[in-house]
C-alpha positions as a Markdown table, in Angstrom:
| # | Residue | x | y | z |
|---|---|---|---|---|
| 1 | Unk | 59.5 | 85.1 | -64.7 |
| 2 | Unk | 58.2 | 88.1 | -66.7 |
| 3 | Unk | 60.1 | 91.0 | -65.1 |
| 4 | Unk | 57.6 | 93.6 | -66.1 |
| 5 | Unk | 54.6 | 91.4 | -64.2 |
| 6 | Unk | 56.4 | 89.5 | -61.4 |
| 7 | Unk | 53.0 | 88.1 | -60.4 |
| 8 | Unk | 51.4 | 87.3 | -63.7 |
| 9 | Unk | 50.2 | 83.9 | -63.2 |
| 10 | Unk | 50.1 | 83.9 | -58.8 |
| 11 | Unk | 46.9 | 83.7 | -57.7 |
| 12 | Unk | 45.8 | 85.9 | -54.5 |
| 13 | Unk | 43.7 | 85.6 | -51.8 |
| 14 | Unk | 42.8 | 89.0 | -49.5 |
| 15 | Unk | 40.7 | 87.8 | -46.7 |
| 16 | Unk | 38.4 | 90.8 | -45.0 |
| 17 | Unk | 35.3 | 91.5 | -43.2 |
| 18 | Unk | 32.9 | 94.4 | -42.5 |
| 19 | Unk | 35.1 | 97.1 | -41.5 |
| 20 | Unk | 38.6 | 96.2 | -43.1 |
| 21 | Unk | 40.9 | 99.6 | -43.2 |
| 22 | Unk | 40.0 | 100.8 | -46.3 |
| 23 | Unk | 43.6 | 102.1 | -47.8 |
| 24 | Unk | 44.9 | 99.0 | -46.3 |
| 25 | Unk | 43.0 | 96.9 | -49.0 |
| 26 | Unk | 42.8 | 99.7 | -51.8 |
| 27 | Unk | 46.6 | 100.4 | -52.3 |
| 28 | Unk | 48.1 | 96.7 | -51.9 |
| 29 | Unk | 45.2 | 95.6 | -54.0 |
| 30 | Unk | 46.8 | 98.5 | -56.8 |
| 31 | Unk | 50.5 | 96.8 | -56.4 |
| 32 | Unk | 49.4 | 93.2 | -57.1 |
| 33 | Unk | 47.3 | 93.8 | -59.9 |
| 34 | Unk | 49.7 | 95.8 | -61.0 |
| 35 | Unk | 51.8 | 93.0 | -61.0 |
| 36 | Unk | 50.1 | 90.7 | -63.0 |
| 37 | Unk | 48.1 | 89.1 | -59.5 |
| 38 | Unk | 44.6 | 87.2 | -60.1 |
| 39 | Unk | 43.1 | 88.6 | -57.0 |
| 40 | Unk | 40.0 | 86.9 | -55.3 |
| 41 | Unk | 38.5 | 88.6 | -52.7 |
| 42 | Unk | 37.3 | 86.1 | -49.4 |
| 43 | Unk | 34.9 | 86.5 | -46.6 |
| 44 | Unk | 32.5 | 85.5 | -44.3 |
| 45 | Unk | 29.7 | 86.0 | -46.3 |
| 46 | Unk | 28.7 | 86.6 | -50.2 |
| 47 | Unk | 27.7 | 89.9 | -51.3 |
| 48 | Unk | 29.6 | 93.2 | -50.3 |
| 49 | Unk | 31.5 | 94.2 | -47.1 |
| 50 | Unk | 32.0 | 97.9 | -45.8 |
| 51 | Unk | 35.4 | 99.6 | -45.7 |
| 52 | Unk | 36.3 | 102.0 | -42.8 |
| 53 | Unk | 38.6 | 104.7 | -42.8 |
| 54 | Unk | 39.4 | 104.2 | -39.6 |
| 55 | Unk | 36.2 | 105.5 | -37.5 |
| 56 | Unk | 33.9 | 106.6 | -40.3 |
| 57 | Unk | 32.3 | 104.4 | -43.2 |
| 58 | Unk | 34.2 | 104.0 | -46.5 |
| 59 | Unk | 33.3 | 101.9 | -49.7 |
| 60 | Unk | 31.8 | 98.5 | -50.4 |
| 61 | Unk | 33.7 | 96.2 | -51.8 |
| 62 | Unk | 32.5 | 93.2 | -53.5 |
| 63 | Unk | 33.1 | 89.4 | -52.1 |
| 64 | Unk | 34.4 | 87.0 | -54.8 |
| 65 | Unk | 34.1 | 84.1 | -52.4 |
| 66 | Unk | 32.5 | 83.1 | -49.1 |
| 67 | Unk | 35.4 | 81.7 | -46.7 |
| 68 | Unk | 33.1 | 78.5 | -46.6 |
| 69 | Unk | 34.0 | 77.5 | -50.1 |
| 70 | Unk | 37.7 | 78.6 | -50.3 |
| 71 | Unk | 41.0 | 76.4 | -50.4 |
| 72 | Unk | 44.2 | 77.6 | -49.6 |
| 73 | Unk | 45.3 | 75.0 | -52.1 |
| 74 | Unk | 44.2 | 76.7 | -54.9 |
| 75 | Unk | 45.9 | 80.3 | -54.2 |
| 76 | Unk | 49.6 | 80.9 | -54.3 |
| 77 | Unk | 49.0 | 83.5 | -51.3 |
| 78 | Unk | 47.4 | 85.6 | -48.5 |
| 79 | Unk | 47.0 | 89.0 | -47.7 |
| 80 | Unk | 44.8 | 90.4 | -44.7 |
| 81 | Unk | 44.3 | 94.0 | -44.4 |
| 82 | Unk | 43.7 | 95.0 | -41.1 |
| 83 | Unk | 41.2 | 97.5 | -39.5 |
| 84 | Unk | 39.5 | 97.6 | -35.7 |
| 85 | Unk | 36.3 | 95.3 | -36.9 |
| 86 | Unk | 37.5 | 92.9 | -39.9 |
| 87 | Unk | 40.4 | 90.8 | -37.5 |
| 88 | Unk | 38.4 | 90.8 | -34.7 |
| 89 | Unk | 35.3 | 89.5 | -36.9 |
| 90 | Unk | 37.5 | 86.4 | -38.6 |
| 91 | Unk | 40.0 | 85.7 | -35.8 |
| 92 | Unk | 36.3 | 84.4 | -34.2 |
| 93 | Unk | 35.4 | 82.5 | -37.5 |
| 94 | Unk | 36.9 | 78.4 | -37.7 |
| 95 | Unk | 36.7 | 78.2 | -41.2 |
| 96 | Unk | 38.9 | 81.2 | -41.1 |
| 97 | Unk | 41.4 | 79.6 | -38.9 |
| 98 | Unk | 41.7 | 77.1 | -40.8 |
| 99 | Unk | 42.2 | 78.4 | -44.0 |
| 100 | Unk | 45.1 | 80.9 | -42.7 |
| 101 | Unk | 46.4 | 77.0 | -40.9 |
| 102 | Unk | 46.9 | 75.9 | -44.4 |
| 103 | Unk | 48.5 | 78.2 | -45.7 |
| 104 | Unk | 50.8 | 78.0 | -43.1 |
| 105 | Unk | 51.1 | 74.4 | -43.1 |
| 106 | Unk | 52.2 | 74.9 | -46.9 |
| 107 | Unk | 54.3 | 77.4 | -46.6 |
| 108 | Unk | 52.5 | 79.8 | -48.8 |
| 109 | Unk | 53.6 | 83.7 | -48.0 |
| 110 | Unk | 51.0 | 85.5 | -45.8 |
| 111 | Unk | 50.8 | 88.9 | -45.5 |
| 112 | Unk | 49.4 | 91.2 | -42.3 |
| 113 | Unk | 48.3 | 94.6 | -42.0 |
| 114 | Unk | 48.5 | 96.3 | -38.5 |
| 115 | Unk | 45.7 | 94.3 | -36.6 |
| 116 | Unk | 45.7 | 91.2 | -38.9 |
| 117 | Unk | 48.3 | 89.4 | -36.9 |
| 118 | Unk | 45.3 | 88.7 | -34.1 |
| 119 | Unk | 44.2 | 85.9 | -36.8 |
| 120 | Unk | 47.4 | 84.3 | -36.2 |
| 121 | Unk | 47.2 | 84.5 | -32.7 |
| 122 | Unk | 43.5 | 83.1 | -32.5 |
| 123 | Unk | 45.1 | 79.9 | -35.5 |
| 124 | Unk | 47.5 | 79.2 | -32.7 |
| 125 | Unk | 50.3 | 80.7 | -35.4 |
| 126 | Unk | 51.8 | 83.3 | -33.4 |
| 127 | Unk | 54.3 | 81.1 | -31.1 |
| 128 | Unk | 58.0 | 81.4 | -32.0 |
| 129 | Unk | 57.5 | 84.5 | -35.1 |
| 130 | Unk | 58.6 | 87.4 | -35.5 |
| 131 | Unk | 55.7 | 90.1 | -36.2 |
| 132 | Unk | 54.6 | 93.4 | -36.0 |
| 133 | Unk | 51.7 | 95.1 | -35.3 |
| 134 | Unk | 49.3 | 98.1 | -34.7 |
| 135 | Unk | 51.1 | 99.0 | -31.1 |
| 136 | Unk | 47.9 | 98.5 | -29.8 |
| 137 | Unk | 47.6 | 94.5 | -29.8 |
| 138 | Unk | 51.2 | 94.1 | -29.0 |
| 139 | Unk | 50.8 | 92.3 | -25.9 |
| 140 | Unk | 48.4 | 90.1 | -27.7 |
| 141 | Unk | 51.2 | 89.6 | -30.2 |
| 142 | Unk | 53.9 | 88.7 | -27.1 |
| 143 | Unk | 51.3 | 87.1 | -24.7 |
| 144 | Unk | 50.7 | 84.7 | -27.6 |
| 145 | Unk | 54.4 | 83.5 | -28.1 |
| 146 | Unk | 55.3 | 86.3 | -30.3 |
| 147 | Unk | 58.1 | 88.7 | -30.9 |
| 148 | Unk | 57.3 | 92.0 | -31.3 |
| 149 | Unk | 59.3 | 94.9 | -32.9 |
| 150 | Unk | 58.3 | 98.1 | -33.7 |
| 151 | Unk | 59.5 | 98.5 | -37.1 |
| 152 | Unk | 57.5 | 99.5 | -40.3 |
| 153 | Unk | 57.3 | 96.2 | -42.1 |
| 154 | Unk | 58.8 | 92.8 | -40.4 |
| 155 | Unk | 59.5 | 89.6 | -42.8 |
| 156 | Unk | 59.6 | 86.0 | -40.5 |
| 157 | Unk | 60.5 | 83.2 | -43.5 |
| 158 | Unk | 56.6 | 83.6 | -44.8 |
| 159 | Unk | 55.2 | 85.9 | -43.2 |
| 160 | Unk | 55.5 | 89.8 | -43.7 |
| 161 | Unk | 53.5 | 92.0 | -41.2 |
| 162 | Unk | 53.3 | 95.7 | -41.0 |
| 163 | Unk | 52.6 | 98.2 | -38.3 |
| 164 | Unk | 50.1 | 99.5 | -39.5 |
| 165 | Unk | 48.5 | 102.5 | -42.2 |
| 166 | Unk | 51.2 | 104.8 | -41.9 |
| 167 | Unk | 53.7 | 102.5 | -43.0 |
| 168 | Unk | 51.8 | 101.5 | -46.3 |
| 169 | Unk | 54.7 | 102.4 | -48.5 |
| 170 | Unk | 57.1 | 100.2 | -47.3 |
| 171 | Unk | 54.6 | 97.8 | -47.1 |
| 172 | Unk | 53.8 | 97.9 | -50.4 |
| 173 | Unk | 57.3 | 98.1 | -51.9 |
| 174 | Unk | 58.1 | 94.9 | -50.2 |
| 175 | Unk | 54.5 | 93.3 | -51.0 |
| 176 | Unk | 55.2 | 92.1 | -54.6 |
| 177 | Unk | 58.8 | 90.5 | -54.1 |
| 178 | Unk | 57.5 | 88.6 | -51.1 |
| 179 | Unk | 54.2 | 87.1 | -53.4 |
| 180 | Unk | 56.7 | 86.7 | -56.4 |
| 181 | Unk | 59.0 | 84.3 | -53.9 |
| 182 | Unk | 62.0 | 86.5 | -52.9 |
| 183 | Unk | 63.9 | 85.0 | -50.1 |
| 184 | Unk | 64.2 | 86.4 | -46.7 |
| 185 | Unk | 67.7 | 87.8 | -45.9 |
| 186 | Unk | 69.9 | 87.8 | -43.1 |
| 187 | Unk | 68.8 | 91.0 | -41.6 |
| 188 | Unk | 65.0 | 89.9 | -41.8 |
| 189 | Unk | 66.2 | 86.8 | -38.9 |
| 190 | Unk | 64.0 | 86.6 | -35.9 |
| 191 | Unk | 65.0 | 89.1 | -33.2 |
| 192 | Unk | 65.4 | 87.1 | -29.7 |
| 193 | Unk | 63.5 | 90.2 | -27.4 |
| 194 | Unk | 60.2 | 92.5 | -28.2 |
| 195 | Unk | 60.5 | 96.0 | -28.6 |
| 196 | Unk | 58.8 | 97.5 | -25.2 |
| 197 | Unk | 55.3 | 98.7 | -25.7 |
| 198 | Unk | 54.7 | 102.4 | -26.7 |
| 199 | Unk | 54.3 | 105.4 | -23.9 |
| 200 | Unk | 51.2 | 106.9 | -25.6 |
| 201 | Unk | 48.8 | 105.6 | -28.4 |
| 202 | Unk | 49.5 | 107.0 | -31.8 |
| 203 | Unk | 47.6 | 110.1 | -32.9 |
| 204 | Unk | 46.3 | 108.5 | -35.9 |
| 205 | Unk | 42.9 | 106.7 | -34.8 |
| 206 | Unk | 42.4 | 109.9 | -32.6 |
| 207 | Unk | 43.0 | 112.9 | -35.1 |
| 208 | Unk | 39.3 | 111.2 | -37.3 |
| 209 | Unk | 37.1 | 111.8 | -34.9 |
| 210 | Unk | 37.6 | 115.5 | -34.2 |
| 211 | Unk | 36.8 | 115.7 | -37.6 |
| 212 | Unk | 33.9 | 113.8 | -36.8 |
| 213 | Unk | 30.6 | 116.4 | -37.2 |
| 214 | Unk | 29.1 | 117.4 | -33.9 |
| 215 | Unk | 25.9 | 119.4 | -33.5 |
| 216 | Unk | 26.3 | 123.1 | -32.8 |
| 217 | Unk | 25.1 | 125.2 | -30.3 |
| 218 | Unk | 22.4 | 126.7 | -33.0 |
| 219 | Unk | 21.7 | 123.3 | -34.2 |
| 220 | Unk | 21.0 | 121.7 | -30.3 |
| 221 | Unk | 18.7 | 125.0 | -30.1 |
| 222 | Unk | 17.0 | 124.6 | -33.2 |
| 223 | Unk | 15.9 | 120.5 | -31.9 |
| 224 | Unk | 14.7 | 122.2 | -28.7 |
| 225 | Unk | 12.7 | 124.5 | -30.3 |
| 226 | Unk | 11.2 | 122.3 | -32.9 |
| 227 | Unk | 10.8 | 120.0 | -29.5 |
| 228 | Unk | 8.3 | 122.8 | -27.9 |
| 229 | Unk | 6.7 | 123.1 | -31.1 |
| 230 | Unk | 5.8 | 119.7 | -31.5 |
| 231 | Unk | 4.1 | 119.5 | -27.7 |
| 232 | Unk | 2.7 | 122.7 | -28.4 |
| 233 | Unk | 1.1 | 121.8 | -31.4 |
| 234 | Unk | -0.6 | 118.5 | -29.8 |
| 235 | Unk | -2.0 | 120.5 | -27.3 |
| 236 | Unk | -3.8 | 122.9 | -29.5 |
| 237 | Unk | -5.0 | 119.3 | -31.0 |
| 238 | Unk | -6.0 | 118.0 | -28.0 |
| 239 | Unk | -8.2 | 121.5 | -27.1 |
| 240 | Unk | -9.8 | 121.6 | -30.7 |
| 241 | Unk | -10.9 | 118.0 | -30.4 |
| 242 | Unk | -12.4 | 118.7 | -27.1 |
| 243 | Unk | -14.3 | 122.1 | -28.9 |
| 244 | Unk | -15.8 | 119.9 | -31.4 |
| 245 | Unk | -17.5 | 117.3 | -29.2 |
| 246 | Unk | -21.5 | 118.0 | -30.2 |
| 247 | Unk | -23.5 | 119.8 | -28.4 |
| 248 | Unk | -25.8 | 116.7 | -27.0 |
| 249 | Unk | -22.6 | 114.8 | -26.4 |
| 250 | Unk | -21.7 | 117.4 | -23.9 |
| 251 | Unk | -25.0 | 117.8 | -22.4 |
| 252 | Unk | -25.2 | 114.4 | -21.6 |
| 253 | Unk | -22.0 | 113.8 | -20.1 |
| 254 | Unk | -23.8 | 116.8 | -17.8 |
| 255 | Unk | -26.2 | 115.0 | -16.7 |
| 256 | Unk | -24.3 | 111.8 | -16.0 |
């Protein structure tokens, strides 16, 4: 194996939809090309798909194949990146399923960001591992056979999942040893309970959206105004129509 590319030669696959977590495909995307990874982005469609950082719109990134003409035989592996729409969007998707089936049926290493692990869990691939998760679809995780710990990055024999954006570093550290074939070790064995679920949701998602713009009190005023402006201005319309009508059009509407 070259040391200085431990990938050169592996052949990726990254599986997203319209809004994918934006960082969560950027910087793993870095580490295997840095690697020496041939990278081929799939999804459900040809052409681009939107990023999000978390709530608001990110970049487009551009599809390398359609889902529809992908086989898990010719990749050596599988990374999802997660985000609130992109899981959601395949988990719903058979040819999806099935892909993510074969890889598992193979063996190949698969690799889950935060909500990704809902794909396993609609494949019918969640029974008996070992995962984690975004907190908030862990009792999707345990309801579908799962257990769940609440630990940065989580390795199960072929799978490696991580909790989600915050924990990117680890994630990445431990990304291109999984893809290059590293054996799991004794501390990555499946843990025989779930971690409980959290007391309060994470104030990651929440802290985007007060950044989020909202109108100001001047700006609400300003609409109003230009609102009265605009019915003002069609009734001066409507009376200089009426002033124009001629002069025998009005006298016979008299006498009528």
């Amino acid at each position: 194996m070259n040391t200085s590319k431990p990938l050169s030669g592996k052949r990726i696959a990254v599986l997203a939809a319209d809004g994918f977590e934006q960082a969560e495909l950027k910087m793993p995307l870095a580490a295997l090309a840095d690697g020496g990874a041939d990278v081929t982005l799939i999804s459900l469609r040809r052409g681009r798909i939107r990023g999000m950082h978390m709530h608001q719109p990110g970049d487009l990134a551009r599809v390398g194949k359609a889902i529809d003409d992908a086989q898990a035989a010719d990749y050596d592996g599988l990374l999802i990146p997660g985000g609130y729409i992109s899981p959601d969007s395949l988990r719903q998707s058979a040819p999806v399923r099935a892909f993510v089936r074969q890889f598992d049926t193979a063996g190949k290493p698969i690799a889950l960001l935060s909500q990704a692990p809902l794909i396993l869990v609609s494949a019918g691939l969640a029974p008996r591992r070992t995962l984690t998760s975004w907190p908030g679809i862990r009792d999707d995780v345990v309801n579908a056979g799962a257990t769940w710990l609440n630990q940065d990055v989580v390795r199960d024999a072929h799978v490696l999942s991580c909790r989600g954006m915050q924990d990117l570093a680890a994630f990445v550290q431990a990304l291109t040893p999984f893809f290059a074939g590293e054996p799991a070790t004794q501390a990555d064995a499946a843990e025989a309970r779930s971690d409980p679920a959290q007391d309060k949701p994470l104030e990651q998602p929440n802290q985007s959206l007060r950044w989020l713009a909202a109108p100001s009190f001047g700006t609400m005023l300003s609409l109003a105004l230009l609102g009265v402006g605009v019915v003002a201005a069609q009734r001066v319309r409507q009376k200089t129509a009426s002033a124009d009508v001629p002069a025998e059009d009005a006298s016979a509407r008299a006498r009528d």
